[in-house]
N, C-alpha and C positions, 0 to 999 in steps of 0.2 A: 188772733182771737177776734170774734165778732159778738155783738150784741144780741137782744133777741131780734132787732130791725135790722142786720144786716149790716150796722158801720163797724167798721175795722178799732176796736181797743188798742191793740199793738201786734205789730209783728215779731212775730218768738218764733224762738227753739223753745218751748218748754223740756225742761227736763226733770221736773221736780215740780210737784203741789202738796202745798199743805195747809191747814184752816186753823185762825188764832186772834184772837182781839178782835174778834167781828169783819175777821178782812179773808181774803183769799191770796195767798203769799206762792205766785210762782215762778221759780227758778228757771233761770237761763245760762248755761253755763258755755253757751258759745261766745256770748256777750259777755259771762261775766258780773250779770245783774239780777238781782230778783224784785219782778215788779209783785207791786201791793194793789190790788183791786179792793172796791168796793161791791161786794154784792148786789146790794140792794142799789144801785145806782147805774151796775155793769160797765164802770170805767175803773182805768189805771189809777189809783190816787198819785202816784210816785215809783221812780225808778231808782232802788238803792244797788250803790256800785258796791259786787262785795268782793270780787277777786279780777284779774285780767284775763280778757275775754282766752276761750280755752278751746276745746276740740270735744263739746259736744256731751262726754260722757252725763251719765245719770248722776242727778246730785239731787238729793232729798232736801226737804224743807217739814221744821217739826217747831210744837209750841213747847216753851218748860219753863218753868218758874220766870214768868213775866217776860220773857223773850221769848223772840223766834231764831230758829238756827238750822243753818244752811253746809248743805258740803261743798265746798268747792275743789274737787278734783285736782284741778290742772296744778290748783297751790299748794297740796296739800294739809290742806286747812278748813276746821269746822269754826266757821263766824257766827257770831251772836251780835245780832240786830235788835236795837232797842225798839219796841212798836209805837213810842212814843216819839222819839224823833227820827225813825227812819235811818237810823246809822249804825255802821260796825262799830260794837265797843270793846270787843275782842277777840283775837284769832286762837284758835289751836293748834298747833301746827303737828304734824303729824309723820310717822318716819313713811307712810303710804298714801294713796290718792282716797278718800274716805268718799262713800257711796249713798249706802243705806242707812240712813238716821232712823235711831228709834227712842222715843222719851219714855220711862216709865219708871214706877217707882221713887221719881225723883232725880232720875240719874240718865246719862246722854248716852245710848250706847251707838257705834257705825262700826259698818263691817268694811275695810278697805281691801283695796286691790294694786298690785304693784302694776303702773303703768311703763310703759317707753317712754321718755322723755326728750 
């Protein structure tokens, strides 16, 4: 990712974006981490580790009731990141690889996919 001048923010696999708390939350899930940007400023604030780095697949990132939450594929696991300190404060664990996050209503829904493991 680059700024509007041209210097390098970080190097990603993006696999996932999603907007919450006034930041830009986006997923990498070859790493394993979803970095948190500042818009208005067009840098990384922080790199939160939320699963072990994986093989890439698609993994959404969504706002809900005062967290952000992330798929992580490879773990089977939808993590909730607190946007105040930047950390997993709990996993889902899941009998499938969870993909597509959707918030609404109040309630967290993902669609999962049986991978190879």
């Amino acid at each position: 990712m680059r700024n509007r001048g041209g210097h390098v923010l970080a190097t990603v696999e993006p696999t996932g974006i999603g907007f919450g708390f006034g930041f830009v939350w986006v997923s990498d899930s070859i790493a394993g981490v979803v970095y948190k940007i500042d818009p208005s400023a067009l840098r990384v604030v922080d790199t939160i580790p939320v699963s072990g780095p994986g093989r890439g697949y698609q993994s959404d990132v969504v706002e809900l009731d005062g967290s952000m939450w992330v798929a992580s594929p490879d773990a089977d696991t939808i993590e909730q990141i607190d946007p105040d300190t930047n950390a997993v404060v709990n996993r889902i664990h899941l009998p499938y690889a969870p993909q597509s996050l959707l918030a609404a209503n109040g309630s967290l829904w993902a669609t999962v996919t049986q991978f190879p493991h």
